[in-house]
N, C-alpha and C positions, 0 to 999 in steps of 0.2 A: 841673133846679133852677130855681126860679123866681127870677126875675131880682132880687128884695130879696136873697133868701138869698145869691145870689152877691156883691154888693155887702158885707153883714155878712161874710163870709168874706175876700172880696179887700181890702178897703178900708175898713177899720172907721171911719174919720174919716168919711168921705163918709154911708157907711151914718146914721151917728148925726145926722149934719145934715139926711141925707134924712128920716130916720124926726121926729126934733123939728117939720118944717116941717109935715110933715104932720099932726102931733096939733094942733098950733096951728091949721090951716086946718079941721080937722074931718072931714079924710080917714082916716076910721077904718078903713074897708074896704081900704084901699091898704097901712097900715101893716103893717108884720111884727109885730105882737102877739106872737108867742111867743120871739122874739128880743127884744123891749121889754122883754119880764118876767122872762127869765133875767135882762138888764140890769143890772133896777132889785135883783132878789134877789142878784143878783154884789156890789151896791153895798153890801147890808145885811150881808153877810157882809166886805163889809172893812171897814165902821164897826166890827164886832166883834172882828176882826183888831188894828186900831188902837189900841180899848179891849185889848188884853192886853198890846201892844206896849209902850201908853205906863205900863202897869202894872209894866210888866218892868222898867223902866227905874228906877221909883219905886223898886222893891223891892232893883231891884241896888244903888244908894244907899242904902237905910234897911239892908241886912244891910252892905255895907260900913261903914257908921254904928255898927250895934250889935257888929258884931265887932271894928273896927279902930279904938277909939276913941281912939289916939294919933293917929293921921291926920289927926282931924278935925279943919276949915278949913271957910272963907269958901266955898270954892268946893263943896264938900262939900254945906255948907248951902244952898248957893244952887240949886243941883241941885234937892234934893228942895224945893223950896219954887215952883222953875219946872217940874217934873213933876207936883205936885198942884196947879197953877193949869191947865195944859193937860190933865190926866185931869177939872175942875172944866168947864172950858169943850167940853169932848168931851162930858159927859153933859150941860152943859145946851143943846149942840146936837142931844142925841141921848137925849131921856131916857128912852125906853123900852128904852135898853140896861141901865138902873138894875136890873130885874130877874137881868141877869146877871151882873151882878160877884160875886155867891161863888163862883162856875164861873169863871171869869177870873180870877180872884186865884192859885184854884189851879193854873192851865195857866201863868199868870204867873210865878207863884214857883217853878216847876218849872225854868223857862229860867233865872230871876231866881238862885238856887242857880248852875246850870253857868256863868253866867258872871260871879259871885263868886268861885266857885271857879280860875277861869281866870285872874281879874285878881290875886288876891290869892296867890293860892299855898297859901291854906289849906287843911286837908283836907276831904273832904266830913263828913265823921264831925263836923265843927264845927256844921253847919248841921240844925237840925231839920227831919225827912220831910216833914212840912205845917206852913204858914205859921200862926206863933206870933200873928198879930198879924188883928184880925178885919177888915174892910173900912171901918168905920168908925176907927177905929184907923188904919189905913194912910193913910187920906186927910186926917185930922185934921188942920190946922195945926199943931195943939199936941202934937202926937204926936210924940216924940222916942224910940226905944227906947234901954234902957241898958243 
């Protein structure tokens, strides 16, 4: 095993310092290349991750919101108004993830459902199969469901 590879496997900290120095100096030939690019494709696949996280999160609010509206409060509101500011600033650090949010909304509202259901105690049978609310809609400011 060639002594980079071993470095990525034992010591991932080091590895990455090693490998950064050298893109910067222009030691391309020295570099581990194919452990650079899983890397950099590991990275793109958590910005993705991220985007549905921070989606889950939006949506467990807006269905608490629409189902539970004796509940609703300050804090309620304040929620969904600081999860569509950070889904707002995640895509504009990240915009070519804009393509995927109808695919995210749905793996989102999937999770976003089970743990509705978890907090609130109500039944699944409350919550419609796929997300009632379109992706412009969900990120809306002005978007309140009732």
């Amino acid at each position: 095993m060639p002594v980079k590879s071993q470095l990525y496997d034992n010591d991932f900290f080091a590895w990455s310092a090693q490998q950064a120095e050298l893109l910067r100096s222009g030691k391309l030939q020295q570099a581990d290349i194919e452990h650079i690019a899983e890397e950099i494709e590991s990275m793109g696949r958590t910005e993705k991750r991220e985007l549905i996280s921070q989606l889950a999160v939006l949506l467990l609010d807006l269905l608490k919101w629409k189902f539970q509206p004796a509940k609703r409060g300050a804090s309620w509101e304040a929620s969904i108004r600081v999860q569509r500011n950070r889904l707002a600033d995640h895509l504009d650090d990240n915009p070519s993830l804009k393509p995927l949010l109808p695919q995210a909304l749905k793996a989102a509202y999937r999770d976003a459902v089970l743990e509705t259901i978890a907090e609130t105690g109500l039944p699944a049978v409350t919550f419609p199969e796929v997300c009632a609310w379109s992706v412009e809609q969900t990120l809306d400011a002005g978007f309140w469901p009732q």
